[in-house]
ZADO-1210 file (C-alpha; in nm, 4 decimals, padded with zeros to 6 digits):
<atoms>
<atom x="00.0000" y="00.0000" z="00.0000" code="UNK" pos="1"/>
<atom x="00.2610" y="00.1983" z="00.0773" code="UNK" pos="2"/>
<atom x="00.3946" y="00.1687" z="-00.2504" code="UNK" pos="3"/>
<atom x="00.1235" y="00.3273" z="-00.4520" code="UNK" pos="4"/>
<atom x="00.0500" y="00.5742" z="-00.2123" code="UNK" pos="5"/>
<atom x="00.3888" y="00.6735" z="-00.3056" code="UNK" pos="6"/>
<atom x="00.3795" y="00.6361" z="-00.6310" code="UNK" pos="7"/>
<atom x="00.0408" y="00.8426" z="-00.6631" code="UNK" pos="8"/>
<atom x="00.2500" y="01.1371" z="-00.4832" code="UNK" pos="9"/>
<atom x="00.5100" y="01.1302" z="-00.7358" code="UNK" pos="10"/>
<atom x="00.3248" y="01.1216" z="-01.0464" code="UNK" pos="11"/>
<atom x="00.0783" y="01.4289" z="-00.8909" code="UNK" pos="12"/>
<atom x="00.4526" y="01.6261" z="-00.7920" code="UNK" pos="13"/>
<atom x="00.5468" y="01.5539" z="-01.1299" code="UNK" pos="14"/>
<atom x="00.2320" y="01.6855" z="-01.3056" code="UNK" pos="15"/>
<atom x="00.2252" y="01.9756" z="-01.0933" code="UNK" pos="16"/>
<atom x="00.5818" y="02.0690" z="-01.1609" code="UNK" pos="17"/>
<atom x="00.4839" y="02.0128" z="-01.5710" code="UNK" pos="18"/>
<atom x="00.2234" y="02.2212" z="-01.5316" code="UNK" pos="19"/>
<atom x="00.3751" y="02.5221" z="-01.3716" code="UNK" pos="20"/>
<atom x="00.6881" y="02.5047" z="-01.5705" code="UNK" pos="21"/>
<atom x="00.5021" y="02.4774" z="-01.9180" code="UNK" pos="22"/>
<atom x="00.2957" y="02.7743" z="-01.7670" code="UNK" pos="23"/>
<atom x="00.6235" y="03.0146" z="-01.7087" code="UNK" pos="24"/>
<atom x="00.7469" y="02.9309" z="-02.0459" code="UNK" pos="25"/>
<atom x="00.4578" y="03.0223" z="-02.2087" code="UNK" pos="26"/>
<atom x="00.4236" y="03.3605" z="-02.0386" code="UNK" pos="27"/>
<atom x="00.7822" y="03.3970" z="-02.1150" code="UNK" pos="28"/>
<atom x="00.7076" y="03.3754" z="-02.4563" code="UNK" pos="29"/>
<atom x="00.3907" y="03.6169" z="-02.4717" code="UNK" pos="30"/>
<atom x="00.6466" y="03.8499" z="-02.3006" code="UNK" pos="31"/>
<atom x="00.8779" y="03.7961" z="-02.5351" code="UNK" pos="32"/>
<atom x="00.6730" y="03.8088" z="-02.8873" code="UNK" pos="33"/>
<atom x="00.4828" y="04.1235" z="-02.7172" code="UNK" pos="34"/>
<atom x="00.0944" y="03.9183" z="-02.7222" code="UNK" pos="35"/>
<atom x="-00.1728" y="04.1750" z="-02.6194" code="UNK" pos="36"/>
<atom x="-00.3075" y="04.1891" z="-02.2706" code="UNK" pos="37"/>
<atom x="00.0436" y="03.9576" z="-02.1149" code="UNK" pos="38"/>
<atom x="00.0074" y="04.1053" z="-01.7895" code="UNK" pos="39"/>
<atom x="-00.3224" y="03.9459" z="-01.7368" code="UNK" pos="40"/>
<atom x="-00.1662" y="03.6110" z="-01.7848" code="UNK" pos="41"/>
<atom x="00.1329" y="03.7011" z="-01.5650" code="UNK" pos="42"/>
<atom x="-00.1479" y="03.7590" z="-01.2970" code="UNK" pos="43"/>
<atom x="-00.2936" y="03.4282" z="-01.3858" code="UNK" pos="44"/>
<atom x="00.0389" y="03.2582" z="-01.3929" code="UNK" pos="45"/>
<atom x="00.1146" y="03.4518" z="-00.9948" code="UNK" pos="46"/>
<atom x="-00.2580" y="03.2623" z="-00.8874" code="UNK" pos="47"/>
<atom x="-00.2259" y="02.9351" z="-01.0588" code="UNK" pos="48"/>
<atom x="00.1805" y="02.9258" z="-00.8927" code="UNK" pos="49"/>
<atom x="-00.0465" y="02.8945" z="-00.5430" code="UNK" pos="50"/>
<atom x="-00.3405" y="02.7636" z="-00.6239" code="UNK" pos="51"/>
<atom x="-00.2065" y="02.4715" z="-00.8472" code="UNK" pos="52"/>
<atom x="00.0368" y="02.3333" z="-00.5546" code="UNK" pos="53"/>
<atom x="-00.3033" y="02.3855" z="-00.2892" code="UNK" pos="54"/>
<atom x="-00.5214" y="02.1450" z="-00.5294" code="UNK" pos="55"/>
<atom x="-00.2430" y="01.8876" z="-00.5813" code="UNK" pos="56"/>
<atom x="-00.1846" y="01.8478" z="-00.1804" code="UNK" pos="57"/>
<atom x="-00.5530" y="01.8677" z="-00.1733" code="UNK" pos="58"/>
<atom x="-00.6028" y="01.5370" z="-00.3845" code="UNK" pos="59"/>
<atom x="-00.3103" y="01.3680" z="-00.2260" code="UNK" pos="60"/>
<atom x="-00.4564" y="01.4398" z="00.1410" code="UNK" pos="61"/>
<atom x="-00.7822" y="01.2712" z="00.0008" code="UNK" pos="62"/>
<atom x="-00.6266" y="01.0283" z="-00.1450" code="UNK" pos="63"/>
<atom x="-00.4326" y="00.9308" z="00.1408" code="UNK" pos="64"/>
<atom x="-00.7323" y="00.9289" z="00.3816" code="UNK" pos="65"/>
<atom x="-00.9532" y="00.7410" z="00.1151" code="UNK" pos="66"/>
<atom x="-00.6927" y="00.4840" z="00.1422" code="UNK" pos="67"/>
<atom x="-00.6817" y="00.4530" z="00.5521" code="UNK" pos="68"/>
<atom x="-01.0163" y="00.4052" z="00.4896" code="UNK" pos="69"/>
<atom x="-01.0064" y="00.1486" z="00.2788" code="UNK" pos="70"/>
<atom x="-00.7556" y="-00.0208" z="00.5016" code="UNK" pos="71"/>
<atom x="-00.9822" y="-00.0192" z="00.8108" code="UNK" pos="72"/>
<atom x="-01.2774" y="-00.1405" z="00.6032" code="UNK" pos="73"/>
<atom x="-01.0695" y="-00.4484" z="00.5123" code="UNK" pos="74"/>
<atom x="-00.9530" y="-00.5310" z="00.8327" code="UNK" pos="75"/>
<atom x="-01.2747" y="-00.5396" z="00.9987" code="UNK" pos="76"/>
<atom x="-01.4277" y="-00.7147" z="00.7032" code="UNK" pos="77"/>
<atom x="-01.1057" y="-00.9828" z="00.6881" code="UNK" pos="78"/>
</atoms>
């Protein structure tokens, strides 16, 4: 169990760290290539850098008690 809980962690670090670095580049290169309106999506970019981490401990804390969960349920049913 222990296993794929962390497994599950490291695959959701993994996306998370995708996701935020893909998002940097591409404000980098709205910056860069002068695109209309880039400061709203360096203001998105400052809000999804906190929120996106927040969500991803979110599921994993869910995860993780979903599992317990599970555990206990099988022990009193085994």
């Amino acid at each position: 169990m222990d296993e794929k809980r962390s497994r599950f962690k490291r695959i959701a670090a993994i996306i998370g760290v995708v996701i935020l670095v893909l998002m940097y580049l591409l404000l980098l290169l709205f910056a860069i290539i002068d695109v209309a309106g880039w400061q709203r999506y360096f203001f998105a970019c400052m809000g999804a850098t906190i929120i996106i981490p927040v969500i991803l401990w979110i599921n994993m804390y869910l995860y993780d008690r979903m599992m317990d969960r599970r555990k206990e349920n099988e022990q009193q049913d085994g």
